[in-house]
N, C-alpha and C positions, 0 to 999 in steps of 0.2 A: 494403484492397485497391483498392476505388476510389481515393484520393489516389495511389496508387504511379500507377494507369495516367491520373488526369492531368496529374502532371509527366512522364510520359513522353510523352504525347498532347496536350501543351497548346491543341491547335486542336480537339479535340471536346470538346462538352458536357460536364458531370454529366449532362443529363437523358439525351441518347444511353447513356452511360453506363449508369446503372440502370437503361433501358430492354433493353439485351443481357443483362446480368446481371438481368434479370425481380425486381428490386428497386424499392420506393419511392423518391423522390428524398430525403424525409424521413428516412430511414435514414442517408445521408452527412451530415444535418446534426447528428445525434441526439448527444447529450450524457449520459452517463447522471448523475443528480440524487445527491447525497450528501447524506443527511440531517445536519441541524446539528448532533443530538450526536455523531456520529460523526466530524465534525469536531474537536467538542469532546475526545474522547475519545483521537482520534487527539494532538491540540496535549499532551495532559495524559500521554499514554506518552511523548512524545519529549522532555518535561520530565522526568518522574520518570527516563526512561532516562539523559539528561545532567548530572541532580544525583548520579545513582550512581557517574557516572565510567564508563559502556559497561561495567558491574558486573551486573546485574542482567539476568537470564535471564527465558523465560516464568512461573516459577512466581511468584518475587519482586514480576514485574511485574505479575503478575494479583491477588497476595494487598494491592499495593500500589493498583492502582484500585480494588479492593471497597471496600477505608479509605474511600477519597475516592467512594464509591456508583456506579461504575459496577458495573454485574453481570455480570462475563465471566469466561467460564471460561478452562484453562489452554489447550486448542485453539483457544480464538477472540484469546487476545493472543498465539499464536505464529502465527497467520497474520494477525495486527495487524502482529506484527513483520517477518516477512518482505514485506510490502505495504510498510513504510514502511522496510526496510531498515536493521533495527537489530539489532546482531550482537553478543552478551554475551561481554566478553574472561572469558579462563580463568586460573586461576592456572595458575602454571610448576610443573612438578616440581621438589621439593628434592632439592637435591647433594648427598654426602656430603660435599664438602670446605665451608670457611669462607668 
């Protein structure tokens, strides 16, 4: 919210800024930290999702990081998934014709 109003307001501060909105200035600078295995963890689903062929669903992909020791369950690698935007193709319905 603050960045939107200072490319709209490019002649007032940040500190102005967080001062109206009764915020710290450290607040706009803040970064949140990603721990390194979750990094790790992350680099290693979007491997195992691209050797499957975009094959591989939550359940696949969780029973496939436990293999390799990470510990997550099937709720935390589908919201692995959805964070990193990875979408498991489906088979097609079979036709009666040939």
């Amino acid at each position: 919210m603050i960045k939107r109003m200072v490319k709209a307001e490019s002649n007032v501060s940040i500190e102005k800024l967080c001062n109206l909105l009764e915020l710290p200035v450290s607040s706009y600078y803040y970064q949140p930290a990603v721990p390194p295995e979750q990094e790790k963890m992350n680099e290693m689903a979007e491997k195992m999702f691209d050797e499957s062929f975009d094959t591989y669903g939550k359940r696949r992909l969780s029973n496939a990081l436990r293999k390799e020791g990470f510990a997550m369950g099937v709720f935390k690698t589908s919201r692995l998934m959805k964070t990193l935007g990875l979408v498991a193709k489906r088979p097609k319905k079979p036709h009666p014709y040939p």
